[in-house]
C-alpha positions in Angstrom: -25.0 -8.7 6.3 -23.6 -12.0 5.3 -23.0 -13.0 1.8 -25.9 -15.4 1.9 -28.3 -13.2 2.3 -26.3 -10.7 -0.4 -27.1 -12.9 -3.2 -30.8 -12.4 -2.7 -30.5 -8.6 -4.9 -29.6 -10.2 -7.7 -31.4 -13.0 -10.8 -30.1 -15.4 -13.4 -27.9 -16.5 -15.1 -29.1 -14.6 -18.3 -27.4 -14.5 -21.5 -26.9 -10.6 -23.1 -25.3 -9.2 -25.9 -21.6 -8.0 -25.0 -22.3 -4.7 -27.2 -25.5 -4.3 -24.4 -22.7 -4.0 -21.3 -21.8 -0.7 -20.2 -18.9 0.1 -18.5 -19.8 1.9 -14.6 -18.6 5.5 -14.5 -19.2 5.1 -10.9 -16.4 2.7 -10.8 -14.9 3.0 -7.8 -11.0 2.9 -9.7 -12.0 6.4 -11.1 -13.3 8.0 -7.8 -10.5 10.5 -7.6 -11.8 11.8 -11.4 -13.2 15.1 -10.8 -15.6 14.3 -14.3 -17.1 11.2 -15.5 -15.1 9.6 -18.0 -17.2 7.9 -21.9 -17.4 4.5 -22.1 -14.5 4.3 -24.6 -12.5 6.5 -22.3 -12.5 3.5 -19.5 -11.8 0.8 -21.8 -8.8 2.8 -22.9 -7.9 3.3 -19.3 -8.7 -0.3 -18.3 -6.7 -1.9 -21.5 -3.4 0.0 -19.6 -3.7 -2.0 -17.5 -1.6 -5.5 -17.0 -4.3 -7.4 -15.2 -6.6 -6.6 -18.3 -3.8 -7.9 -20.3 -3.9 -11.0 -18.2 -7.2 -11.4 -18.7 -6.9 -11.4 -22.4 -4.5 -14.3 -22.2 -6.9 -16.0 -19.8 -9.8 -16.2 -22.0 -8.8 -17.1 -24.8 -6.2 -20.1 -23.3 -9.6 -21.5 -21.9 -12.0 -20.3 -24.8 -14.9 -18.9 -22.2 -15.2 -16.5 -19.4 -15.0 -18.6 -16.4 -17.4 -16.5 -13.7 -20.6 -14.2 -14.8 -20.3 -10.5 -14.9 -22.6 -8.5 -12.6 -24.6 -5.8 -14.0 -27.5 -3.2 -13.0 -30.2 -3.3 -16.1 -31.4 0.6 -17.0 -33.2 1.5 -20.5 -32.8 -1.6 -21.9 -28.2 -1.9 -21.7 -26.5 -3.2 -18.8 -24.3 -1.5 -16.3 -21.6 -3.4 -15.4 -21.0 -3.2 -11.6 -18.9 -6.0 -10.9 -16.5 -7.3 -13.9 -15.8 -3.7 -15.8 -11.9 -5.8 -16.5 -13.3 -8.9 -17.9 -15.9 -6.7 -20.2 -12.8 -4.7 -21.8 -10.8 -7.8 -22.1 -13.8 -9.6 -24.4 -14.4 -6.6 -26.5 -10.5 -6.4 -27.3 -10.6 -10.0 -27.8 -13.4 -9.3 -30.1 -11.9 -6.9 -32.4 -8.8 -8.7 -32.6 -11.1 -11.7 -34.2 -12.8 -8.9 -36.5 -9.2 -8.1 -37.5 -7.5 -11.0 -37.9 -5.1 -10.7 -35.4 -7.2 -13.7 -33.1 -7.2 -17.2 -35.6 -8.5 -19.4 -33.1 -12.0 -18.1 -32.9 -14.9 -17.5 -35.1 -16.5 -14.3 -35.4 -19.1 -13.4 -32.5 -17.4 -16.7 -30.3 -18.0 -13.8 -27.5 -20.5 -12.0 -28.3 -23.0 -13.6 -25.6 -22.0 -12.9 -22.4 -23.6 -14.7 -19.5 -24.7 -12.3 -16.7 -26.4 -11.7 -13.4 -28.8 -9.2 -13.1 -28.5 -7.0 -9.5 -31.4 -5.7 -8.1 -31.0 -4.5 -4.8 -30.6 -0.9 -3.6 -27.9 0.8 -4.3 -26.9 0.6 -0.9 -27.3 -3.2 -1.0 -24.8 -3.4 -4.7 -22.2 -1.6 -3.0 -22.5 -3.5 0.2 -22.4 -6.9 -2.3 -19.1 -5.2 -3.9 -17.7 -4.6 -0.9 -18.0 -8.6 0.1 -16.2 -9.1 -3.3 -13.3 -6.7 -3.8 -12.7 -5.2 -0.1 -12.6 -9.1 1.8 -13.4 -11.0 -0.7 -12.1 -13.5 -3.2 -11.2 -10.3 -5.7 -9.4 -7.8 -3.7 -8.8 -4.5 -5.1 -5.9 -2.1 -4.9 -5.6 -0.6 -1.4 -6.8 2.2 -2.7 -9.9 1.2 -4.5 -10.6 -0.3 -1.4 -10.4 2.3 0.9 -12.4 4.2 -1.2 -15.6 1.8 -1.3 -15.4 2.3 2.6 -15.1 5.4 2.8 -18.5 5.6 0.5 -19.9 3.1 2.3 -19.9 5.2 5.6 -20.0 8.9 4.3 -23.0 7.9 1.2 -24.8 5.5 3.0 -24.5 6.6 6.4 -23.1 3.1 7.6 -20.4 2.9 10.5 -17.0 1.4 11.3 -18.8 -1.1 13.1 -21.8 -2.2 10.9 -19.1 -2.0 7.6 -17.0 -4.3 9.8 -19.4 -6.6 10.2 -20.9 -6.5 6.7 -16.9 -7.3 5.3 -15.6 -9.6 8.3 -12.9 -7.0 8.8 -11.9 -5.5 12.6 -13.2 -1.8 13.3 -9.3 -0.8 13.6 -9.1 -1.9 10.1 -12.4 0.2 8.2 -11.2 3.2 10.4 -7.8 3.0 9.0 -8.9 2.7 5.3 -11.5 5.5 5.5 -9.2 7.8 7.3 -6.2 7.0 4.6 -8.7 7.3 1.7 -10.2 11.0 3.3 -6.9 11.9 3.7 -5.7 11.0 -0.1 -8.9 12.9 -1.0 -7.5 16.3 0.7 -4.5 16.0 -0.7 -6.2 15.8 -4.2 -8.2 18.7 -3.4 -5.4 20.6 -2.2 -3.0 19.7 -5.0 -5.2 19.1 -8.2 -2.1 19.3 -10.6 -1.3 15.7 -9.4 -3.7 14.1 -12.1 -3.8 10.8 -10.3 -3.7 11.0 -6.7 -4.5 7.6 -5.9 -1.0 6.8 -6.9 0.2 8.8 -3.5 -2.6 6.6 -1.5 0.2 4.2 0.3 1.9 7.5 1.7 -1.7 7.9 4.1 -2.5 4.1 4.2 0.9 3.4 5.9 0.2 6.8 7.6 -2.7 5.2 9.5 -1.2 1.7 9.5 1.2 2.9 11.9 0.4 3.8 15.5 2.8 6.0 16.7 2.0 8.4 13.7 -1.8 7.9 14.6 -0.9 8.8 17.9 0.9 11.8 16.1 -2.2 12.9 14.4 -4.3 13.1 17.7 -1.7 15.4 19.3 -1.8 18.0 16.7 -4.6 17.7 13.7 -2.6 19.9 11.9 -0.2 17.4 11.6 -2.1 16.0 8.4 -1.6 19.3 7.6 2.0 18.8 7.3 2.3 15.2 6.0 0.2 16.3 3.1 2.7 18.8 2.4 5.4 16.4 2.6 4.3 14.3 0.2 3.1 16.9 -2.4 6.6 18.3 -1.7 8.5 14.9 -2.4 9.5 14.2 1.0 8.7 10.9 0.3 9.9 8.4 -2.9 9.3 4.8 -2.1 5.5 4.7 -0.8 5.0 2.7 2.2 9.0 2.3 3.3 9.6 5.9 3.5 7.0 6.5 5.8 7.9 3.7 8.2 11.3 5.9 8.3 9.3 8.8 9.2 7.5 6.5 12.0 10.7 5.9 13.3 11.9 9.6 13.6 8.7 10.6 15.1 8.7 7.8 18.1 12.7 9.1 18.5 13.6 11.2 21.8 14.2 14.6 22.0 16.0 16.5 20.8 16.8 14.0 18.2 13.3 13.9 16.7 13.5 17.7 16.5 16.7 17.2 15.1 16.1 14.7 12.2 12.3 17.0 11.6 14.4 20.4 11.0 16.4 18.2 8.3 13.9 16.4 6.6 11.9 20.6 6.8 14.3 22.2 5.0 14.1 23.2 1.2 16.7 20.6 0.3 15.7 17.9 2.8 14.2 14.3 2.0 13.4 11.1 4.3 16.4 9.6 3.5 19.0 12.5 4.9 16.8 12.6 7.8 17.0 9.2 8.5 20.4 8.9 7.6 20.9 11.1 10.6 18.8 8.8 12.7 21.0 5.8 11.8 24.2 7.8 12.6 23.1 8.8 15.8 21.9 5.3 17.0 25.0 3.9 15.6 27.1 6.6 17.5 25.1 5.7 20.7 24.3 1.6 21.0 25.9 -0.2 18.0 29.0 -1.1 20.3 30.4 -3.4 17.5 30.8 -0.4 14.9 33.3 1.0 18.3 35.3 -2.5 17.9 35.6 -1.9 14.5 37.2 1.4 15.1 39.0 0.2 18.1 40.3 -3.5 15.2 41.4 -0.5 12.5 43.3 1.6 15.0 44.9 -1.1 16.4 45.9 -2.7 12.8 47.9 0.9 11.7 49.7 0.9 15.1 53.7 1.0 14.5 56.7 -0.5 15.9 57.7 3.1 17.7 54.2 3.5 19.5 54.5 -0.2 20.2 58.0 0.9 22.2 56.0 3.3 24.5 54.2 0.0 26.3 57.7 -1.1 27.3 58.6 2.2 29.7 55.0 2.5 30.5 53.0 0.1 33.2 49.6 2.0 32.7 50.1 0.9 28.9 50.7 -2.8 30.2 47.4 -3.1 32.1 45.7 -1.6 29.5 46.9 -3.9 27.1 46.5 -6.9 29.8 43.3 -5.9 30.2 42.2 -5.6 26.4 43.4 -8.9 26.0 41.3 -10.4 29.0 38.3 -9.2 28.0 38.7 -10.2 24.2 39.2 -13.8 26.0 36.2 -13.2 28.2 33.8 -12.0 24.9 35.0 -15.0 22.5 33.7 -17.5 25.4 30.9 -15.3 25.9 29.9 -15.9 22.3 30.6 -19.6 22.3 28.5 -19.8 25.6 25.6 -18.1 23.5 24.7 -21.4 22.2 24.0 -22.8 25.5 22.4 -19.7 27.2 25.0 -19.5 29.6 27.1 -16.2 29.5 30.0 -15.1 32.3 29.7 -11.7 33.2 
């Protein structure tokens, strides 16, 4: 469904009283709510937040509210289902004019709000939504995101393919989000003490970013099993990065993946001394310039007596022949680098 034909579920312009809008408890930001929250209780939530406080700055540096809010008319109000942000950020505006705190404006400068009336199913409003937040002009958090897929397809029945074409995204791409955002909604489930799970959601969208850990998933399905427990158990602290880390352990050899696993497993363990043992191990194996390094310090706290030992010894000549040879040989390696042209 293209955006063209999108635009046909909604009328207007129309002007409506601001104190007419109300805010959509469907919103997808509050999904992982297991009640509806008041009205007043997502304008509190919403002023928290710095792209509200933004907004403020926004309107009133320009005096108006640039683009119409979106709303679904029932018993005479307005839901808003597109532009819940720009509705808290008038009303503050609003009682900071009442107050005194606003100079610039006269009282009720904002109290018309100019608005476009959906009416479409609600299939067809969250399909329009999904052309405007998920790949549209006004993308929302990953999260928000994946969860408006993941509706899309499990509410309305849709599938990767059709919600790829509605929101000009790759099938790879809407399986990734709805798996990430099923998977954030297990872990909720599972561990309901963590208030606001969607702050955990980059753990599982980088989980099916990658695809060696997709790959790990469709070995064993119980693997979820187990990242889930990893990040309610603090495996994890700096979202996405962390789980590239554990990407890396997973596509190791054996035994080393086993190895690094059994640390990051145990009560103590985190990514980071797991991975620490990754980077000591590929260090100890392929990083050849760490060895010089050992080799330059040895060499530097040599003394004048062990020096005395080459002069009795021939083996100890050659060898020190030798390491001077091929320090020759690797410095014209390294200038032949530029041209592409190295001696063996």
């Amino acid at each position: 469904m293209s955006l063209c034909k999108v635009k046909k579920f909604y009328d207007g312009p129309i002007d409506v009283a601001l104190k007419n809008l109300i805010l959509d408890q469907h919103n997808v930001r509050f999904k992982h709510l297991p009640q509806l929250m008041s009205d007043r209780q997502i304008e509190e939530w919403l002023l928290d937040e710095q792209d509200v406080r933004q907004l403020i700055k926004q309107i009133l540096r320009i005096g108006y509210l640039e683009q119409p809010i979106f709303v679904k008319k029932q018993d005479g109000k307005y839901i808003v289902k597109e532009g819940n942000r720009r509705t808290v950020a008038l009303r503050e505006i609003t009682r900071q004019i009442i107050t005194g705190k606003i100079k610039n404006f006269e009282k009720g400068h904002f109290d018309i709000v100019t608005v476009m009336v959906l009416n479409g199913t609600e299939k067809e409003i969250d399909l329009f939504l999904g052309t405007a937040h998920v790949s549209g002009p006004k993308e929302w958090a990953a999260a928000n995101k994946a969860g408006h897929i993941f509706d899309l397809i499990e509410k309305h029945n849709e599938t990767y393919e059709s919600v790829a074409e509605y929101l000009a995204m790759t099938k790879r791409e809407v399986m990734n989000y709805y798996f990430a955002s099923k998977a954030a909604q297990t872990y909720g489930k599972r561990y309901p003490q963590d208030k606001n799970y969607l702050h955990k959601f980059s753990f599982f969208g980088e989980l099916y970013n990658s695809r060696v850990l997709r790959e790990w998933l469709e070995e064993d399905p119980s693997n979820l099993d187990h990242f889930i427990d990893m990040v309610a158990g603090k495996k994890f602290s700096v979202t996405y990065r962390d789980v590239r880390k554990f990407a890396k352990i997973i596509a190791m050899q054996e035994p080393k993946c086993s190895q690094a696993l059994a640390i990051l497993n145990k009560e103590d363990g985190n990514i980071e001394k797991a991975y620490d043992f990754v980077c000591e191990t590929l260090t100890s194996k392929t990083n050849s310039w760490k060895k010089i390094e050992n080799i330059h310090k040895t060499l530097k706290e040599m003394t004048y007596e062990e020096y005395s030992e080459e002069i009795s010894d021939p083996k100890k000549q050659f060898l020190l022949e030798d390491l001077s040879r091929l320090v020759t040989t690797m410095k014209e390696n390294v200038s032949r680098l530029k041209t592409g042209a190295v001696s063996s």
